[in-house]
C-alpha positions in Angstrom: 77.5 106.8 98.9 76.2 109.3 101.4 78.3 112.7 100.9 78.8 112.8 104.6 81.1 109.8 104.5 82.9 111.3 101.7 83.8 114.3 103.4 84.8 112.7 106.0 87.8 110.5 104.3 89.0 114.2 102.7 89.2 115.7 106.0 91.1 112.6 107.3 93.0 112.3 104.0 93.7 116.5 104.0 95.3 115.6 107.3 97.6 113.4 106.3 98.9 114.5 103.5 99.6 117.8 105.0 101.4 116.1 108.2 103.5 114.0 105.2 103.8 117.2 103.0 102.9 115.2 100.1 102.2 117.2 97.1 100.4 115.6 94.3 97.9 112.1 95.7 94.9 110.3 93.0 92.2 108.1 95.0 90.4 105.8 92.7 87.7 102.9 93.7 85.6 100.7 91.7 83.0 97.9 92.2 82.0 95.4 89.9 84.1 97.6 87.4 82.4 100.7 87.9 83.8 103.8 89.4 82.8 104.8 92.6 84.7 107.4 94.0 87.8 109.7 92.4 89.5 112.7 94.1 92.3 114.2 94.0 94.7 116.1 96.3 97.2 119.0 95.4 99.0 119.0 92.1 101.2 116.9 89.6 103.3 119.7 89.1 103.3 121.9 92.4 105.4 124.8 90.6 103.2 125.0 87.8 100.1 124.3 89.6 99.2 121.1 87.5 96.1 119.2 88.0 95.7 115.6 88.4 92.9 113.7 87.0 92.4 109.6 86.7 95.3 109.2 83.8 97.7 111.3 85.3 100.5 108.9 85.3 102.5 108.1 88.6 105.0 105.2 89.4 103.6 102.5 90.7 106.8 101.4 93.0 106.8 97.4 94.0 103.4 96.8 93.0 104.8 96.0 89.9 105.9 92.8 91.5 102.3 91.3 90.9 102.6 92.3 87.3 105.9 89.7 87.4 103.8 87.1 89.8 101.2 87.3 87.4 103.6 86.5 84.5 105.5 83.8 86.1 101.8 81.8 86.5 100.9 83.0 82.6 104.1 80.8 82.0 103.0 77.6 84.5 99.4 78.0 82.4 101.3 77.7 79.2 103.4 74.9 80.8 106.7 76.4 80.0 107.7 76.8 83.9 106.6 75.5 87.5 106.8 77.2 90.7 108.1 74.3 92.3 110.8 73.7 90.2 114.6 75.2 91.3 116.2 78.6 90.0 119.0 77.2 88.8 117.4 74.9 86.3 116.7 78.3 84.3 119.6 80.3 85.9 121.9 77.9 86.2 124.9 80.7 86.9 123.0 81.3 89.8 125.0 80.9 93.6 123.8 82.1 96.6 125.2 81.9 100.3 127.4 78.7 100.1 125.0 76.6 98.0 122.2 77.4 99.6 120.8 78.1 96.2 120.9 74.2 95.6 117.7 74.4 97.3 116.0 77.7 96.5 113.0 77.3 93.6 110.8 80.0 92.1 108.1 79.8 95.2 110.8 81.2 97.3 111.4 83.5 94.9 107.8 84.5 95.0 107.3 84.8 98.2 110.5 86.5 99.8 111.4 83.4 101.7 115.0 82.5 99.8 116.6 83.4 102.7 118.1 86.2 100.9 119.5 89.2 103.2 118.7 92.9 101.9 121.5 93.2 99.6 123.5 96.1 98.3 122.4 95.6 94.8 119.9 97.9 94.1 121.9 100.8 94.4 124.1 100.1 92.3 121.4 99.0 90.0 120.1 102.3 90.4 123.6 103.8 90.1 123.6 105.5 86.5 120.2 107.1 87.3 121.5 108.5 90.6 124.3 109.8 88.3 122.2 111.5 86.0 120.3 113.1 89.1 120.9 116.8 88.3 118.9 117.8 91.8 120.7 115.0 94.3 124.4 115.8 92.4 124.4 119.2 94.1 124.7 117.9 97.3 128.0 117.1 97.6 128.0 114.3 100.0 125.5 112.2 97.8 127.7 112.9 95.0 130.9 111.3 96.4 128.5 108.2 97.8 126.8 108.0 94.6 129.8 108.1 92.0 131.7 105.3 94.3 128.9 102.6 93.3 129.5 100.3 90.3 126.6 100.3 88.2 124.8 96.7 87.5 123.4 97.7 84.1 122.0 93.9 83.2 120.5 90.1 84.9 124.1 88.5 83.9 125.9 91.2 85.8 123.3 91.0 88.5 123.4 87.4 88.4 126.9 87.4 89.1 127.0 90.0 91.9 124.8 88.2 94.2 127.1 85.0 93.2 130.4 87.1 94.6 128.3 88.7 97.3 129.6 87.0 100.8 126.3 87.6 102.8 125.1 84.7 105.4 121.6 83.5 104.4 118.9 84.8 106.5 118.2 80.9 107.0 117.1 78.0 105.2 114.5 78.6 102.1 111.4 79.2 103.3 112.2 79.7 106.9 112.2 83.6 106.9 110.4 85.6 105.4 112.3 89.0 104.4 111.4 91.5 101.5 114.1 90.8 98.5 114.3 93.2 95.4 117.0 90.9 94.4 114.4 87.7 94.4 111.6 89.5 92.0 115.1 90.9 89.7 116.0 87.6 89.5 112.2 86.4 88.1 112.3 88.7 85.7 115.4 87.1 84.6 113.5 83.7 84.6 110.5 85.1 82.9 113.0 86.7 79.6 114.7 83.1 79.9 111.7 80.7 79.5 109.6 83.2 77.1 112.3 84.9 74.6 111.0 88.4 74.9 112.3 90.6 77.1 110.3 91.3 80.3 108.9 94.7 79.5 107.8 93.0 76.3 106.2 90.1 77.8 104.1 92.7 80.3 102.8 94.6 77.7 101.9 91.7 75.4 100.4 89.3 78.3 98.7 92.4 80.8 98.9 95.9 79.4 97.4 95.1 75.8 94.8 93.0 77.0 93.3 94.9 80.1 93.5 98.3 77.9 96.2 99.4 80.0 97.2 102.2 77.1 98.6 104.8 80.0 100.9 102.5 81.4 104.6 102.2 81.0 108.3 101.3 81.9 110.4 103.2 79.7 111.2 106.9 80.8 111.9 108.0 77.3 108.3 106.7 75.9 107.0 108.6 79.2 108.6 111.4 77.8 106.6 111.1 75.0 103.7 111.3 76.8 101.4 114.3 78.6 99.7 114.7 81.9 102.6 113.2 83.4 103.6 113.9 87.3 106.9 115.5 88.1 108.4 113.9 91.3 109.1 115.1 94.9 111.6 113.4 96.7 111.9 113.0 100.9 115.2 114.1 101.2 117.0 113.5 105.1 119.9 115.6 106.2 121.0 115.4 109.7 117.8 114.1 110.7 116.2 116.4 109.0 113.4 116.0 106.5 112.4 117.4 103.7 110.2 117.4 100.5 112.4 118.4 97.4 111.2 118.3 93.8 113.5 116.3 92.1 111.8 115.7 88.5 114.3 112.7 86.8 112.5 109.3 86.6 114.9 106.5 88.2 115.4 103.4 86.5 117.0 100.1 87.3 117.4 97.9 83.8 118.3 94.6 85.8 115.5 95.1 88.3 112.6 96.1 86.0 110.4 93.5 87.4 110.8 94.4 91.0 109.4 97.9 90.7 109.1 100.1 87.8 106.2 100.2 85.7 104.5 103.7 85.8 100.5 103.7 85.6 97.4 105.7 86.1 94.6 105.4 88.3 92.4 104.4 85.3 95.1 101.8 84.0 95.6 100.0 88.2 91.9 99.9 88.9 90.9 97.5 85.2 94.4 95.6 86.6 93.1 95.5 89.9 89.7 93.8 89.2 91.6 90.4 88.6 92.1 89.5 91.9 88.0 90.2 92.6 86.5 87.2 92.6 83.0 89.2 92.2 84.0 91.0 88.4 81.8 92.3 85.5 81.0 90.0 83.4 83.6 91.5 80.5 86.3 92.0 82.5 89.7 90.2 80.6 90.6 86.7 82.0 94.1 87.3 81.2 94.9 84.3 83.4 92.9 81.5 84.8 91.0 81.6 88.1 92.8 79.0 89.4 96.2 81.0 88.8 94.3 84.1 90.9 93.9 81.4 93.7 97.5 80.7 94.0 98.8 84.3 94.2 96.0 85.4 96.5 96.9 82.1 99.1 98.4 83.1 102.1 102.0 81.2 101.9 104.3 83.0 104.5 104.1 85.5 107.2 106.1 88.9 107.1 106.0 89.6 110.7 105.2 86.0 112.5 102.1 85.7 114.6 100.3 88.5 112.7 97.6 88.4 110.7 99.0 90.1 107.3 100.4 86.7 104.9 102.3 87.3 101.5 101.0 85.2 98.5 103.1 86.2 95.0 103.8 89.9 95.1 100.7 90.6 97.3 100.1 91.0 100.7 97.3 88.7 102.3 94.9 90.2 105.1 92.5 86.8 106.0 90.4 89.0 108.3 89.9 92.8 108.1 86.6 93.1 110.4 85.1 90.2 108.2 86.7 90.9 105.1 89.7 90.2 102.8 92.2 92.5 102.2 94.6 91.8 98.7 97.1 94.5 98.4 100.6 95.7 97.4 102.3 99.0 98.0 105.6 100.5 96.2 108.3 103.6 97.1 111.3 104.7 95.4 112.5 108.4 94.7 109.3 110.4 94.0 106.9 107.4 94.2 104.0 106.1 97.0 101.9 104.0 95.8 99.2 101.5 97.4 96.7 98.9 95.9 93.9 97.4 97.6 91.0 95.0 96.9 88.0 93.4 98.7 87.8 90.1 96.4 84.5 89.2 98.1 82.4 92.6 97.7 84.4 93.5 93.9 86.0 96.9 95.3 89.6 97.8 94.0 91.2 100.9 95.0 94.1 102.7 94.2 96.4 105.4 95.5 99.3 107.2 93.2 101.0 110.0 94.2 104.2 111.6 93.5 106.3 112.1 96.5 108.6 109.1 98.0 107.4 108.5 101.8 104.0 109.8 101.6 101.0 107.7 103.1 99.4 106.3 100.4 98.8 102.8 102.7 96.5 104.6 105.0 95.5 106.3 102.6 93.6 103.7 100.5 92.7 101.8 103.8 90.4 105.0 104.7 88.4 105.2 101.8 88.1 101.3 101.4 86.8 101.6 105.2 84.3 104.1 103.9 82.7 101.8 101.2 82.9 98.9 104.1 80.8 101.4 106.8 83.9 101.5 109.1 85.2 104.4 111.2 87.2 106.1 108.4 90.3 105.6 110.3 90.1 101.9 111.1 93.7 100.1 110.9 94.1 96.9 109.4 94.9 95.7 112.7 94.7 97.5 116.7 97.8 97.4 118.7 97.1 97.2 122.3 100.1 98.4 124.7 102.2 95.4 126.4 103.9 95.8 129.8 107.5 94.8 128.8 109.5 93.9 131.6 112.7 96.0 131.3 115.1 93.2 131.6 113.6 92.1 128.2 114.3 95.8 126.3 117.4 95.7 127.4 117.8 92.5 125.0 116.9 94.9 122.0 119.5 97.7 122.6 122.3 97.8 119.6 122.6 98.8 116.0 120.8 96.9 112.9 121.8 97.1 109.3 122.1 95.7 106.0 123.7 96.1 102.8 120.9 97.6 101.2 121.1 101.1 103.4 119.1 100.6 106.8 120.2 101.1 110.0 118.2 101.3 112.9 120.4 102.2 116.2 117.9 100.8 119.5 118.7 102.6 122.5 116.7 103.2 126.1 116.0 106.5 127.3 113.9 106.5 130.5 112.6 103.3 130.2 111.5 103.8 126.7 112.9 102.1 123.7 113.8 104.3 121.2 114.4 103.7 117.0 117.2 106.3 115.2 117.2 105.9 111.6 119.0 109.1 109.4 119.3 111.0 112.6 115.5 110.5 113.1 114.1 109.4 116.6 111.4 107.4 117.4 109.7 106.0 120.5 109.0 102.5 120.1 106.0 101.2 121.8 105.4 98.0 123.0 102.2 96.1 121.6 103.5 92.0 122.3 106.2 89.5 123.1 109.4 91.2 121.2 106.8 93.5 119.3 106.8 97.2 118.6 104.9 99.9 116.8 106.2 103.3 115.9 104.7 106.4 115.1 105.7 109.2 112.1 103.4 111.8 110.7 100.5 109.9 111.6 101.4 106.3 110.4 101.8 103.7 112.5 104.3 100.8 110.9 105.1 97.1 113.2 108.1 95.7 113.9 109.8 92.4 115.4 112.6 91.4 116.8 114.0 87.9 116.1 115.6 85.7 118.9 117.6 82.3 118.0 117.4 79.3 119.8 119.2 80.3 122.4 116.9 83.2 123.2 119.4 85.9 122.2 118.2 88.9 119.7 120.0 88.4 116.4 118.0 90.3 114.3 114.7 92.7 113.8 111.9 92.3 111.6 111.1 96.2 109.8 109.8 97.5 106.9 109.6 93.9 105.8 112.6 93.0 105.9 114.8 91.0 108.2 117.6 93.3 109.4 120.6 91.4 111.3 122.2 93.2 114.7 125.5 94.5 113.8 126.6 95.0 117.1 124.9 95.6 120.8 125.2 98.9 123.4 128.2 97.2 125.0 130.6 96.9 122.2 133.3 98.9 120.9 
């Protein structure tokens, strides 16, 4: 590849990590197997001044989720499960929403469309690690929110909190789509259930072993064990202020493994990556069966409706990026942005770790796929053209948003413009469709939606994935 097009993704990538202050980033891209591009931005360890090579290991966030998907088919293959079949008939403690559950199988499950709200659980999931956060117990304020959350420690106890949890369904299974940690926890249950190992077990014996995956793990204390690790930088907000703080302790969540918690190199992702390229090396591991690759690269729901990005099991579906197929996943938690990307067709995967929560790791990886395609290195996956939103209609969108799980978006007008606050933060919202927005932060650009119900009023709005009911509009006390 041309060394002009090269140093053209750094100048664009240089950009945006300085705008997102991210500290330590690892681009990695393959064909066919072999490597075609690695570079690496700023350091693993910015105090020490630690350089980060291809097995630095990162978290990997949500991307873990395909790890589970990819389990759950391992068990169809061996005929111990289908995806068809209801969650209760391996969890049968399992209640949700009013027995809503009587109706929920392991497809919903698979594809965030349970109808399951963002819950409150992962926090307290999180809890004991929040606990043990030497950096975030100074503050106070955290402290006090932190200590007053009951931890989940294991699936029984998880189990049973969403069971006493009193939140309306989002809808009928498979009617929404809306991103549910809670969903791929509750797998990971299913997959301990129907094999007899424990989950972490059944990754490493069914994906790590086989791929040659020898720099990858979930446990922080065999990380410990381990060198050329990156230290973590979290994106701390305080009165609407931002900012970058290194916060070194590894979170873990033992009843939501499977939703996001496997830590991995850029070595490791890109030999796991090359399943779901349907043009591989000729020794690349089947670990399972091309027919099982179909099903969680299918298209089965749509995160924002009317787009063209679809969600198949724990991946995100792009039909039609300029001509090609987009497979990918990201992940985020406290010192962890991650993205990974492949172009089935043409054999590239791609990979971007880095070790700062909130850094731009999906534009990232887009860029220097678009250099490999021939594109204008700063392509999006999709161009948002500005809609002429008649003001009676923004006026339906003004109130405040929130869930269980921590967001809250307050919507607002100021001169005609619709504006986002989340954390104290402001944001213009700009108008690109029919009850569609795009904002802007540090140079990436994220979509949102607002849902109507059948009588045309706005109950709820479609961000970060996730459906996030209206609380309450401008005109209430």
């Amino acid at each position: 590849m041309d060394k002009y097009y090269w140093n053209e993704y750094e100048n664009f990538a240089e950009e945006l990590i300085g705008q997102n202050d991210t500290k330590g980033v690892i681009v990695a891209l393959s064909q066919y197997g072999k490597e075609l591009y690695t570079k690496s931005f700023g350091f693993r360890d910015e105090e020490s001044k630690l350089s980060i090579d291809s097995d630095t290991i990162f978290g990997i966030g949500s991307i873990t989720k395909s790890f589970t998907a990819v389990c759950i088919m391992k068990l169809q293959e061996q005929g111990k499960l289908r995806v068809d079949e209801l969650v209760k008939k391996y969890l049968p403690n399992f209640r949700f929403g009013n027995g809503v559950e009587e109706e929920i199988t392991i497809h919903h499950l698979l594809t965030h469309t349970a109808g399951m709200p963002p819950l409150g659980t992962l926090g307290r999931a999180l809890a004991r690690s929040f606990w043990e956060d030497e950096v975030l117990m100074q503050d106070d304020k955290k402290a006090k929110e932190y200590k007053e959350l009951g931890p989940i420690d294991n699936l029984d106890q998880l189990v049973s909190c969403i069971a006493e949890d009193d939140s309306e369904p989002l809808g009928f299974p498979g009617e929404h789509f809306s991103y549910s940690n809670d969903s791929w926890a509750l797998l990971g249950a299913i997959i301990e259930k129907v094999s007899g190992m424990s989950y972490e077990n059944y990754v490493k014996t069914h994906i790590l072993l086989p791929l040659g995956m020898n720099r990858s793990v979930f446990d922080k204390d065999e990380l410990e064990e381990l060198d050329n690790v990156a230290t973590l930088y979290h994106l701390d907000i305080e009165d609407g202020q931002e900012r970058i703080i290194h916060s070194p302790s590894w979170w873990e969540a033992p009843s939501m493994t499977a939703a996001g918690f496997l830590k991995s190199s850029a070595t490791d992702m890109l030999k796991y990556a090359d399943i779901f390229c349907s043009k591989r090396v000729d020794n690349t591991q089947d670990i399972i069966s091309k027919e099982s690759i179909r099903h969680l690269c299918a298209p089965y729901a749509s995160p924002i409706s009317g787009q063209p990005l679809e969600y198949g099991y724990g991946l995100m579906i792009h039909l039609n990026y300029n001509g090609y197929s987009l497979v990918e996943h990201g992940g985020n938690i406290k010192g962890v942005a991650a993205w990974m990307t492949c172009v089935p067709e043409e054999g590239i995967s791609a990979i971007v770790l880095t070790n700062t929560s909130g850094a731009p790791a999906r534009d990232l990886v887009l860029g220097a796929i678009n250099v490999i395609l021939v594109l204008p290195v700063d392509t999006k996956r999709q161009k948002h053209d500005y809609y002429n939103c008649p003001q009676s209609k923004l006026n339906d969108y003004i109130g405040i948003y929130g869930s269980p799980e921590g967001t809250k978006i307050e919507v607002s007008l100021s001169n005609n413009q619709l504006i986002y606050e989340t954390n104290g933060i402001s944001m213009m919202a700009r108008p690109v469709g029919v009850d569609l927005f795009t904002t802007t932060k540090n140079g990436v650009e994220n979509l949102s939606r607002f849902l109507r119900d059948r009588t045309g009023k706005v109950w709820a709005v479609a961000s970060g994935f996730r459906i996030i009911p209206k609380l309450r509009n401008d005109n209430d006390s």
